[in-house]
N, C-alpha and C positions, 0 to 999 in steps of 0.2 A: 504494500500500500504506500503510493506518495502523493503528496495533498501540492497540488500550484496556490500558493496565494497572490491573487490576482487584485492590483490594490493602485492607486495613486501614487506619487511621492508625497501628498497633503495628508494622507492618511497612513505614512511610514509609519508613526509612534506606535500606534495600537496594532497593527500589523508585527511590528518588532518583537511587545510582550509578547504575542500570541506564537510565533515560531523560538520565541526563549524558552520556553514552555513545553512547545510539541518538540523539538529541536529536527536537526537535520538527515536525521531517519527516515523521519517521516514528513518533512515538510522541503517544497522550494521558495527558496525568499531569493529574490536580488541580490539583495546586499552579502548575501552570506554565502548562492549556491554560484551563480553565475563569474563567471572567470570574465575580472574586469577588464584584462587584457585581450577579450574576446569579441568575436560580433554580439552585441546584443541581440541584435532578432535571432540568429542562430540558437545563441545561449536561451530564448524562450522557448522556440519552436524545440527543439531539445527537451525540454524541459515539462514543456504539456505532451509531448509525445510518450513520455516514462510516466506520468502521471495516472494514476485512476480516479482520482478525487482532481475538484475544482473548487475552488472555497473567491468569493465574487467579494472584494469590500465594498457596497456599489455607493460611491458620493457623487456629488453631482461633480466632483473632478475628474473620479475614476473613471465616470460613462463619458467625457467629455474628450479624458485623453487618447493620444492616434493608439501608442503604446496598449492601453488597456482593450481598443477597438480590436487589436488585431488579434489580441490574446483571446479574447470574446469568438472573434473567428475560428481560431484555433480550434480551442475545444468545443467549440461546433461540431468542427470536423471528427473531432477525437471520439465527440458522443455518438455522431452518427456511425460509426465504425465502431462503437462500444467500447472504446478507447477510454474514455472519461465514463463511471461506473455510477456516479453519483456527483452530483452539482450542491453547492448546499451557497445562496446567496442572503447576504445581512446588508439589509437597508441601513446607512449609517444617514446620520440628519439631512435632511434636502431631499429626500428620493423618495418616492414613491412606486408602487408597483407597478405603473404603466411605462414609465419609465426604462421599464427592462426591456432586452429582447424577450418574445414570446417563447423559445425555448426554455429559457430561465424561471419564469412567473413563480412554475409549479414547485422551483427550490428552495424558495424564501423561507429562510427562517423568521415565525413570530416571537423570539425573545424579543426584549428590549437589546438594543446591538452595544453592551456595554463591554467589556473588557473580559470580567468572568462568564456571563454568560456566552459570549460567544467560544471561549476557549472551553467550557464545559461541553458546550451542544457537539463541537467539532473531536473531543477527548471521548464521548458518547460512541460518535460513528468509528473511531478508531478501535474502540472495545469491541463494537459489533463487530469488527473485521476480527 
């Protein structure tokens, strides 16, 4: 099992606890999995391609940026080839459900998108694996 966090750089902070936490067993962060002396798109495309899980921060910067778009695309692709096994997306302030692509809707978690509860919900699905 490894989990893409798929996120802004506005929304690094809470991203960061969340993969200090899960660490890098099981999770890909930017900062920590991607080889900075490498292509980034490479380093993502890579990266959602190993993955089964997709975990979305979705802020109104995350859906805005090209970066976040493309990754979106990605596991698109990865779901529809059963690639990506589970989606699980947290509305952080500004967002709303329509807001998402239509693939996504169905992912959203109803916690409140704070710190432990998201690292709980996603610590949840790793047990079930």
């Amino acid at each position: 099992m490894k989990i893409f966090l798929s996120h802004s750089s506005v929304d690094k902070a809470i991203v960061r606890k969340i993969y200090e936490e899960l660490g890098a067993s099981f999770c890909h962060f930017d900062d920590a999995t991607f080889d900075p002396t490498g292509s980034i798109s490479n380093e993502i495309y890579s990266a959602l391609k190993s993955s089964s899980h997709f975990v979305l921060f979705a802020s109104p910067a995350a859906l805005n940026s090209g970066w976040v778009k493309g990754e979106l695309e990605r596991a698109f692709d990865n779901w529809m080839k059963n690639g990506i096994k589970k989606a699980m997306v947290f509305l952080l302030e500004g967002v709303q459900l329509g807001d998402l692509p239509d693939w996504l809707k169905q992912y959203v978690m109803r916690e409140a998108p704070t710190y432990r509860h998201i690292l709980c919900r996603i610590q949840s699905e790793i047990d079930r694996e």
